[in-house]
N, C-alpha and C positions, 0 to 999 in steps of 0.2 A: 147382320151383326158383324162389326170387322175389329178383331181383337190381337192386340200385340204383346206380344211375348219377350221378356229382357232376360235372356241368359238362359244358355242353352245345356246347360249341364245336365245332370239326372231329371231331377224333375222338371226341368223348364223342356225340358223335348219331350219326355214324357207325358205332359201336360198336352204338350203342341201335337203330338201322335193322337193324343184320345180328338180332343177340339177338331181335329182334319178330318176326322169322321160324323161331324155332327154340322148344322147346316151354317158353318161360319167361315168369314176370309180371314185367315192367318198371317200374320205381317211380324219376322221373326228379327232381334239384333242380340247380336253378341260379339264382344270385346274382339274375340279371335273371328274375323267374318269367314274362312273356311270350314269352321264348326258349324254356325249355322246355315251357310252351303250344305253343306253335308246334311245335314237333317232336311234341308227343302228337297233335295237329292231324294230323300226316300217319303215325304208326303206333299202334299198340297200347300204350300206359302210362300212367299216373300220376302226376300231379306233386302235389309235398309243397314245403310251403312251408317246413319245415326241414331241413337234415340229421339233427339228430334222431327225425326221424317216421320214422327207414325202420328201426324197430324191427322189423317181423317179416321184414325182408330176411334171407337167407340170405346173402348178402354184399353189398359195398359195393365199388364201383369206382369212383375218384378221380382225376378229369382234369381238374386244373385248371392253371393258369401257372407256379408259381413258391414256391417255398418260404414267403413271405409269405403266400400263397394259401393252401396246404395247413393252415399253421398257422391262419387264420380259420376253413377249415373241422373243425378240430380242435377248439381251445382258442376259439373264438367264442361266445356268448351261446347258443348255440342248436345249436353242434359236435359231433361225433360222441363227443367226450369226457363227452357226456349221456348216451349209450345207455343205454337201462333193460338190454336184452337182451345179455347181455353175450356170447351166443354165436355174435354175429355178426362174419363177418371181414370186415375192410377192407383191401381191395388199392390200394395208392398206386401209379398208372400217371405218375404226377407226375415229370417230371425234374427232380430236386432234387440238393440238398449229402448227402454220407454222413452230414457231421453232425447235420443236421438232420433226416434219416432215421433215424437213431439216437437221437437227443434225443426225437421224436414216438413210436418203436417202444417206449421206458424210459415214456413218459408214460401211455402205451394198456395197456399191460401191467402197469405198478403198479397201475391202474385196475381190472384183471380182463381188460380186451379184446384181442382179437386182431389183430394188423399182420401185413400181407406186402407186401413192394416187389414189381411188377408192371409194370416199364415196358415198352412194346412198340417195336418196329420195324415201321415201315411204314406208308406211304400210307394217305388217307381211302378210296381205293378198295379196297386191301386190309382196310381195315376192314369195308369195306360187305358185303366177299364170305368173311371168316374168314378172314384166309392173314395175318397177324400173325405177331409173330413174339417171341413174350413171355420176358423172362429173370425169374428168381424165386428170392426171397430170405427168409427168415424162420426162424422155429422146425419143428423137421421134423411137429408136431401140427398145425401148420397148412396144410403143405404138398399135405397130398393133397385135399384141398376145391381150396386154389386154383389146382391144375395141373386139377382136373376141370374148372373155372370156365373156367380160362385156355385149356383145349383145345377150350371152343366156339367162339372165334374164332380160333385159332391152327393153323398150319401147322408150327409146332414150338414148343417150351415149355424153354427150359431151367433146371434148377435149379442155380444156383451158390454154395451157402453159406447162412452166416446174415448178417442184416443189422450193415452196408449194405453188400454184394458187388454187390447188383442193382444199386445208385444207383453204384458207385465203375465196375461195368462200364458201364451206360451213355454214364454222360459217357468213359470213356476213349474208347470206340467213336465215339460223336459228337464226340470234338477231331480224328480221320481225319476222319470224314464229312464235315462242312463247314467242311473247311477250300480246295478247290479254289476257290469261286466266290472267295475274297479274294485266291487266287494269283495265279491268272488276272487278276481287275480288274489287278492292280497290274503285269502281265504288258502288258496290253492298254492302261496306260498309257504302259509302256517305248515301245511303236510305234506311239502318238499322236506321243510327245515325237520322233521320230526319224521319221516318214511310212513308216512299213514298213503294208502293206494285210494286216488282218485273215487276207484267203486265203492268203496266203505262210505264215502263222503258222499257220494250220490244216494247209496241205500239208504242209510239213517234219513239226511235233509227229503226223501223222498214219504217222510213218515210226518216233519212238518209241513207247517201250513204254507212257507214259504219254497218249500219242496219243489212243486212245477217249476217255479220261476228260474231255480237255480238251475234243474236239468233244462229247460229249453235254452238260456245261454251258454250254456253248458254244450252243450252237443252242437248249437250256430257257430260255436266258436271255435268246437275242433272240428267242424266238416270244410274241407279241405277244398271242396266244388261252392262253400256258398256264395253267391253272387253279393256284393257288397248293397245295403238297402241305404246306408250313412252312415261318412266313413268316420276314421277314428280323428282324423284330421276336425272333422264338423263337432265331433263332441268335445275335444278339446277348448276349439273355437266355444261353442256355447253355454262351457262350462269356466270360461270368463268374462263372456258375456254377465251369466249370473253374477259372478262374484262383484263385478263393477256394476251393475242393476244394484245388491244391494249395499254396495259403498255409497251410491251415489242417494241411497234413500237414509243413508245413516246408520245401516244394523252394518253385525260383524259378518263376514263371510267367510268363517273359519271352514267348515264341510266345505262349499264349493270352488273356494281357495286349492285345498287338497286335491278335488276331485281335477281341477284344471290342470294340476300339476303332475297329476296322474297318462292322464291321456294327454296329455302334451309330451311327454317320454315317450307314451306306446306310439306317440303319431310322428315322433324322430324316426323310426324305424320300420311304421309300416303306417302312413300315412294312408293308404286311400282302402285299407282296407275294410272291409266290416265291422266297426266298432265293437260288437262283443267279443271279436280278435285281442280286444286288447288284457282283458283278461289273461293270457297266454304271455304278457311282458318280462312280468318278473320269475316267471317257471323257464324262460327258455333266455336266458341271459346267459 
């Protein structure tokens, strides 16, 4: 099996770190090709200088930022919408707009070639060690390659639909997920403005039901060693993703509106940090 990797950032090397240990050829690109130097520098693979060259990969797995991103590595000078080998499949692990998963899946597909939505759940460390947790979306011809693909590093795979099911659940799932660090900050401002101490507000919340949740961002946020999992930058990013997801289906996006604008401030100023950091915005202004 020879699998190629787009974008080498947290998960896309991480990904590439677990896969070099398991019986596959790794064939790695990234915009910056020193970066992914640098990762073949410490395992097993190959770096190509376009997305194009990973013609005799058996599939393609795509980690890159942002819908902007996706579409250069698609429809770019040198994008996968060149492939000679058309029976290669490309999995977008990208968290993107349905539309734009949609739009890129009609473009690949008039083409001759193969798309499936591939986004995952979970930590660089779960990457590192296979326990991911991939949802999957596409044509059912495509689907059993990419759930074999997808169950190298995955601790469970689910299939829900054709596209864009995988992109429309992702972000629904991520407008829960990180939405606490912004509650909390503004939570944590109430009892600046009013001199209530931090522990009083851990003790009580620690008596409701929402209690855990609060102390474990709570404590990620002020430990001072934690290693960034995604950063504030990424939540900002896909919490306008959401808001244009649902402009573009017609509802209001008042909450995710706010929440964008939220972490788009904390990520002025600490941009790559650990997203529940940003909880910490309006306390240390």
């Amino acid at each position: 099996m020879k699998i190629g990797i787009i974008g080498t950032g947290r998960m896309g090397s991480a990904l590439a770190e677990y896969l070099s240990s398991k019986d596959v050829e790794l064939v790695v690109y990234n915009r910056t090709r020193a970066k992914a130097e640098e990762l073949c520098g410490k395992i097993e693979c190959s770096v190509v200088d376009t997305p194009d060259s990973m013609d005799d990969a058996n599939a393609i797995i795509v980690f890159v930022f942002d819908d902007l991103s996706l579409m250069e590595i698609i429809t770019g000078e040198h994008g996968l919408l060149r492939l000679k080998n058309k029976d290669v499949l490309i999995m977008n692990s990208t968290t993107i707009t349905p539309t734009t998963s949609m739009y890129v899946y009609n473009l690949l597909k008039n083409n001759g070639l193969h798309y499936v939505e591939s986004p995952v759940y979970g930590s660089r460390d779960q990457a590192r060690t296979g326990k991911l947790i991939t949802i999957l979306a596409g044509d059912d011809e495509d689907l059993d390659l990419a759930e074999e693909i997808a169950s190298m590093y995955s601790q469970e795979v689910f299939r829900v639909g054709l596209i864009p099911s995988a992109s429309a659940l992702k972000l629904a799932l991520n407008n829960i997920g990180l939405v606490m660090p912004a509650l909390i900050g503004e939570s944590l401002a109430i009892l600046e403005a009013y001199s209530v101490e931090h522990e009083k507000f851990l003790r009580v919340a620690s008596k409701l039901w929402f209690g855990e949740a609060v102390k474990k961002y709570y404590l990620r946020a002020m430990n001072e060693r934690q290693e960034s999992k995604f950063s504030v930058a990424g939540a900002a990013k896909d919490y306008s993703l959401i808001a244009r997801t649902l402009h573009d289906a017609g509802y209001p996006a008042n909450v995710s509106s706010g929440l964008a604008n939220y972490y788009k401030a904390a990520a002025e100023v600490m941009p790559e940090e650990d997203y529940p950091k940003a909880l910490r915005l309006l306390i240390e202004e």
